[in-house]
FIKOLZA-1660 file (N, C-alpha, C; in steps of 0.1 Angstrom, whole numbers, plus 5000, padded with zeros to 4 digits):
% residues 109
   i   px   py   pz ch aa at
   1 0513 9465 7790  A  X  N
   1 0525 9472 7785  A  X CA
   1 0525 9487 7788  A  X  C
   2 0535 9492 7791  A  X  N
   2 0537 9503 7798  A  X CA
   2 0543 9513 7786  A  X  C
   3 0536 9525 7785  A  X  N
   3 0547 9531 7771  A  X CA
   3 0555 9545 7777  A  X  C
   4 0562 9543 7769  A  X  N
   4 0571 9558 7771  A  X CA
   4 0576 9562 7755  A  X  C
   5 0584 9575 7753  A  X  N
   5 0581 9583 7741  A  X CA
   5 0603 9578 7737  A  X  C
   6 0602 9583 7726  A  X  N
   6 0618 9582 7726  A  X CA
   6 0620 9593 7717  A  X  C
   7 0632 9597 7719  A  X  N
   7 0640 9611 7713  A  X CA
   7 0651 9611 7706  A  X  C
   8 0651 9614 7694  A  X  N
   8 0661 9612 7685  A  X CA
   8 0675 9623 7686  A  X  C
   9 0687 9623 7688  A  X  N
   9 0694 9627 7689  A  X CA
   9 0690 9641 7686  A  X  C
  10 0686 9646 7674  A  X  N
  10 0685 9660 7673  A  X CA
  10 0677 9664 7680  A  X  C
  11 0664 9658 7680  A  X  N
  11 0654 9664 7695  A  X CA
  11 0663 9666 7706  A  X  C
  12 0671 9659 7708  A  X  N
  12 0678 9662 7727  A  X CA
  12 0686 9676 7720  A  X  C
  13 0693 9677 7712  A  X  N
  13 0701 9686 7709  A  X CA
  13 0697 9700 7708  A  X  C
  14 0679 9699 7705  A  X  N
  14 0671 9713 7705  A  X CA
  14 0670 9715 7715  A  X  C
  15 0668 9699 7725  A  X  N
  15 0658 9707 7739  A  X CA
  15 0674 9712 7741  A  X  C
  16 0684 9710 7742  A  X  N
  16 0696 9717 7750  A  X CA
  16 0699 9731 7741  A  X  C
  17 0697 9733 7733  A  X  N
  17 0699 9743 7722  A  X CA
  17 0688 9757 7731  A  X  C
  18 0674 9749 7732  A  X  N
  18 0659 9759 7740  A  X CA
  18 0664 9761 7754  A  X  C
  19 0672 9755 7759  A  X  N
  19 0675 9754 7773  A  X CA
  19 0667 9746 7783  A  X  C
  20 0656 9740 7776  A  X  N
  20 0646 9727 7782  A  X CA
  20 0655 9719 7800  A  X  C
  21 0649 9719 7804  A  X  N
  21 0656 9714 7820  A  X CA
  21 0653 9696 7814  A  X  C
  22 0659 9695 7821  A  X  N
  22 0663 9674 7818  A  X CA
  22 0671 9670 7827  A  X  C
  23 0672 9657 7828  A  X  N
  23 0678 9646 7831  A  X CA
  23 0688 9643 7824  A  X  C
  24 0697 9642 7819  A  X  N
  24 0703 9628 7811  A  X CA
  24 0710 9619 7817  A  X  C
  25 0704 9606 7815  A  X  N
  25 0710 9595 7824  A  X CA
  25 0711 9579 7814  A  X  C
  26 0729 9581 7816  A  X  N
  26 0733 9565 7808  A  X CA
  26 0733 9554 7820  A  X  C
  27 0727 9543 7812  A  X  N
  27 0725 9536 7823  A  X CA
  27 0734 9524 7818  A  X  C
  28 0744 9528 7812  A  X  N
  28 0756 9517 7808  A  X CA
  28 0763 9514 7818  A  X  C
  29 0772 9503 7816  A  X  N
  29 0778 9494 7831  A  X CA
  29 0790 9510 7833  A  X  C
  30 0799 9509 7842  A  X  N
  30 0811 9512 7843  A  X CA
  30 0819 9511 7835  A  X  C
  31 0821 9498 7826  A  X  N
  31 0832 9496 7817  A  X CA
  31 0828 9505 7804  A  X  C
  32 0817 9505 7802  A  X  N
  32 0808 9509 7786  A  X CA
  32 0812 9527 7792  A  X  C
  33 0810 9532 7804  A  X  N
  33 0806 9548 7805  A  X CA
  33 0823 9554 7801  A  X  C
  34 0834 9546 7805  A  X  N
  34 0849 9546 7802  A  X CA
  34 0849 9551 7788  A  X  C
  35 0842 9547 7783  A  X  N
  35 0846 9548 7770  A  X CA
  35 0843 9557 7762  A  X  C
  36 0833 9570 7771  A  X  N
  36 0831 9581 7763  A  X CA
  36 0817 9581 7771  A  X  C
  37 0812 9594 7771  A  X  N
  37 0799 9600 7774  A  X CA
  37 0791 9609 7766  A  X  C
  38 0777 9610 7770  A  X  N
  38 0773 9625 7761  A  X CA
  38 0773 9635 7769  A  X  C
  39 0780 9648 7768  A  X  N
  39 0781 9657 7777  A  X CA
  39 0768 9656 7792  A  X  C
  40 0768 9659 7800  A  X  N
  40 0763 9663 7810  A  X CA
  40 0757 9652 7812  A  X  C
  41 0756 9638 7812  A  X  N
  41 0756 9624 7816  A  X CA
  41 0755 9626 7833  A  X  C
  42 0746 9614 7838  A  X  N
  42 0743 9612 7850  A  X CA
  42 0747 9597 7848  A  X  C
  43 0756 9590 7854  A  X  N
  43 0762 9572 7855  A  X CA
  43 0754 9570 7866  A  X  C
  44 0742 9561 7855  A  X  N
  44 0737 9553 7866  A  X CA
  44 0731 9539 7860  A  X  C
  45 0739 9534 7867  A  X  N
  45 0740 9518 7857  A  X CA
  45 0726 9512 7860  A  X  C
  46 0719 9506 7849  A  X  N
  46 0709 9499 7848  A  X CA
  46 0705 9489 7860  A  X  C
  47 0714 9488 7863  A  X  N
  47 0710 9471 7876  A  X CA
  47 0710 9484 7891  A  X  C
  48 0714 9495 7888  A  X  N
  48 0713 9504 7900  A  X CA
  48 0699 9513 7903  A  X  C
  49 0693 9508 7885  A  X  N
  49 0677 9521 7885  A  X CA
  49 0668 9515 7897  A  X  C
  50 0662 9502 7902  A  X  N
  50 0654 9501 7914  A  X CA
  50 0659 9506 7922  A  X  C
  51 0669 9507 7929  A  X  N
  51 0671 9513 7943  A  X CA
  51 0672 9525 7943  A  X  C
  52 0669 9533 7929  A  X  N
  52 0668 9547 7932  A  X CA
  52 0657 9554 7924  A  X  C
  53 0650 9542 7920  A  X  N
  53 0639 9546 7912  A  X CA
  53 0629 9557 7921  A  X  C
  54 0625 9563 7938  A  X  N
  54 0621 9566 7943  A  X CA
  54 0625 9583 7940  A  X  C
  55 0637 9586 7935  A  X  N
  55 0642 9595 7936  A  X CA
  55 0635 9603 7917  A  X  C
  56 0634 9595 7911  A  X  N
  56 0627 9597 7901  A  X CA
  56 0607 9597 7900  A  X  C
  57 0601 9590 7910  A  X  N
  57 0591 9591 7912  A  X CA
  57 0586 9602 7917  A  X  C
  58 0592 9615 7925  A  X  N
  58 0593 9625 7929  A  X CA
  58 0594 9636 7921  A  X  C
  59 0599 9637 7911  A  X  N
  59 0605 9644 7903  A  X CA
  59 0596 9650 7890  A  X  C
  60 0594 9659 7886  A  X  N
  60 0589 9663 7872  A  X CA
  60 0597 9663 7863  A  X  C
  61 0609 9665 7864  A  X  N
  61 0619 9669 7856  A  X CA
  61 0619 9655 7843  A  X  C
  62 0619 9667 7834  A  X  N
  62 0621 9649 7821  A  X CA
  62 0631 9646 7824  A  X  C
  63 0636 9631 7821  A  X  N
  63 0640 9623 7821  A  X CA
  63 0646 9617 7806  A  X  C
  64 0660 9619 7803  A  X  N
  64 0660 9612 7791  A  X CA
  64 0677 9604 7794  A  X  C
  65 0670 9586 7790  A  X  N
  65 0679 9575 7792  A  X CA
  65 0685 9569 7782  A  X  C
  66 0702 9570 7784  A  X  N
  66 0704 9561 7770  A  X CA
  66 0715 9552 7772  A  X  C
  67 0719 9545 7766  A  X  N
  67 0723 9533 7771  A  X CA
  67 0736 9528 7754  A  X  C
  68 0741 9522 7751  A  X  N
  68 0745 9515 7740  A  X CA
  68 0740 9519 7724  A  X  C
  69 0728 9511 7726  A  X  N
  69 0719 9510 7713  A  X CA
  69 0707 9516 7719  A  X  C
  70 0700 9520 7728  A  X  N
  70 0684 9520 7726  A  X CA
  70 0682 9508 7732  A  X  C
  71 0686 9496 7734  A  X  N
  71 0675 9484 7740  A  X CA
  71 0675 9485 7757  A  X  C
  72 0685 9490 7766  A  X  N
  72 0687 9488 7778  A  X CA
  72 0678 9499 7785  A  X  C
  73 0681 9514 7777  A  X  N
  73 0672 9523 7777  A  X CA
  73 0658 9526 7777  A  X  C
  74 0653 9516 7769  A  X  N
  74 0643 9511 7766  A  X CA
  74 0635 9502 7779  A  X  C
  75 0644 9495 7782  A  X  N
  75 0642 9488 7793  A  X CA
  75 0638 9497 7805  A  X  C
  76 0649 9506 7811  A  X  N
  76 0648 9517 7822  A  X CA
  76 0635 9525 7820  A  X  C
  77 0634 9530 7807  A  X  N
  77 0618 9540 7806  A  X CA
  77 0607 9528 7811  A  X  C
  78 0605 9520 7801  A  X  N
  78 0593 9507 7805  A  X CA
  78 0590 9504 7821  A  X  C
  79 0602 9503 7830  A  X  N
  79 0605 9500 7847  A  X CA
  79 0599 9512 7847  A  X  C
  80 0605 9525 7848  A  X  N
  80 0600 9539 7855  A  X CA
  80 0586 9542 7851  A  X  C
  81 0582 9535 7840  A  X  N
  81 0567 9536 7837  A  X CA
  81 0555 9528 7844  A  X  C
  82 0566 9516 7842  A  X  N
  82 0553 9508 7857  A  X CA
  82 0555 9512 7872  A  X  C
  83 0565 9521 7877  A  X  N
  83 0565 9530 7887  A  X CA
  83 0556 9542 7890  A  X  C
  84 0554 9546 7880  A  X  N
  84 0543 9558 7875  A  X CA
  84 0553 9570 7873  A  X  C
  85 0568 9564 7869  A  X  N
  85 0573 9577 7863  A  X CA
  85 0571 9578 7847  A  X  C
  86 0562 9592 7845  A  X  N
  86 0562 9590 7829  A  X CA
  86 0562 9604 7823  A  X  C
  87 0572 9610 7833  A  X  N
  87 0586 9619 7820  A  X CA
  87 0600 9615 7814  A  X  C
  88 0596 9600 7814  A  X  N
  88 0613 9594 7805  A  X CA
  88 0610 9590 7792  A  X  C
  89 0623 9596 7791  A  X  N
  89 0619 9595 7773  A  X CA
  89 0636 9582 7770  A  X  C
  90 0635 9576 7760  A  X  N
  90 0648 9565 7757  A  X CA
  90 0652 9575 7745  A  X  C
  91 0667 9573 7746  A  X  N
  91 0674 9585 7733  A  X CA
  91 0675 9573 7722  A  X  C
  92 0671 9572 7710  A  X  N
  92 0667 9565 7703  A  X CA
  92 0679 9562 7695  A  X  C
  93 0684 9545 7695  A  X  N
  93 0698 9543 7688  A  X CA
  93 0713 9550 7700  A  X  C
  94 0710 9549 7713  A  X  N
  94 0717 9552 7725  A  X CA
  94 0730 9562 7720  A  X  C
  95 0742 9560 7727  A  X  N
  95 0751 9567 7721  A  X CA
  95 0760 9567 7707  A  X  C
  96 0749 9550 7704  A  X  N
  96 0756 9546 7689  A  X CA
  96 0749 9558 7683  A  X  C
  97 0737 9561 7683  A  X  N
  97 0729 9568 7672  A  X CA
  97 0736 9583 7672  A  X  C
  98 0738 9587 7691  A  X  N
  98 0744 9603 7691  A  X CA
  98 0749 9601 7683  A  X  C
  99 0765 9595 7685  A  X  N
  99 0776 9601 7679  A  X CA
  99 0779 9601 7663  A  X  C
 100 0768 9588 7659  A  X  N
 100 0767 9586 7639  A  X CA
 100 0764 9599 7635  A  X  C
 101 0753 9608 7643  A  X  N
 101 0754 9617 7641  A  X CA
 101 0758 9633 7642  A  X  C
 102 0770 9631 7643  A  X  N
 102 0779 9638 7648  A  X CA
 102 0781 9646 7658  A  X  C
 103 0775 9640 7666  A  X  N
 103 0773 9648 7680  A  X CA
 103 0787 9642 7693  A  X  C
 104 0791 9653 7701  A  X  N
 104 0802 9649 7707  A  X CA
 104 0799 9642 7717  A  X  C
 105 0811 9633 7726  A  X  N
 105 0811 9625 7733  A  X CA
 105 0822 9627 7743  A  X  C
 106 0828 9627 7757  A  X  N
 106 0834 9632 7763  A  X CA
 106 0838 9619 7769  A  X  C
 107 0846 9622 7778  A  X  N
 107 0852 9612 7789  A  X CA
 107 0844 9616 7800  A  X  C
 108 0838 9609 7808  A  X  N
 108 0835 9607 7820  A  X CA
 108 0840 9615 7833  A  X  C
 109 0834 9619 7837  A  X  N
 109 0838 9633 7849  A  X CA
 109 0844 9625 7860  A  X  C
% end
């Protein structure tokens, strides 16, 4: 079992508050990213993370993935971890959890 760490909405909201460098990447389909984002979102759909998983193996930069709920997300950190990527973090309770907690959500660039 491969582990990676997960970040609760207000954690991502500090590191952007600190200025912390990141990633943020939803790995919801097309139809799911329509329907709203968390600002500064990278679309990159889950069945698309192997063929570009190489581009993340390179990289220091954290990584934070979210998806719906947390389970898809979860999925993507676990893959990038048996890659030997292990600065991904899953945003915990995906963009259901953001926005319960009042955090904004955008349209898609």
């Amino acid at each position: 079992m491969y582990g990676f760490s997960e970040i609760t909405p207000d954690e991502l909201e500090q590191w952007r508050s600190e200025g912390r460098k990141f990633r943020l990447i939803d790995v919801r389909s097309p139809g799911e990213t329509g329907r709203g984002v968390i600002p500064g979102a990278e679309l990159i759909p889950l069945v698309s993370l192997p063929m570009r998983k190489d581009e993340f193996a390179s990289n220091d930069t954290a990584l934070v993935i979210y998806c719906q709920s947390g389970a898809r997300s979860a999925q993507a950190c676990a893959f990038l971890a048996q890659q030997g990527v292990d600065c991904a973090s899953s945003l915990r309770g995906g963009i259901v959890g953001w926005a319960r907690s009042g955090k904004p959500v955008v349209n898609p660039d």
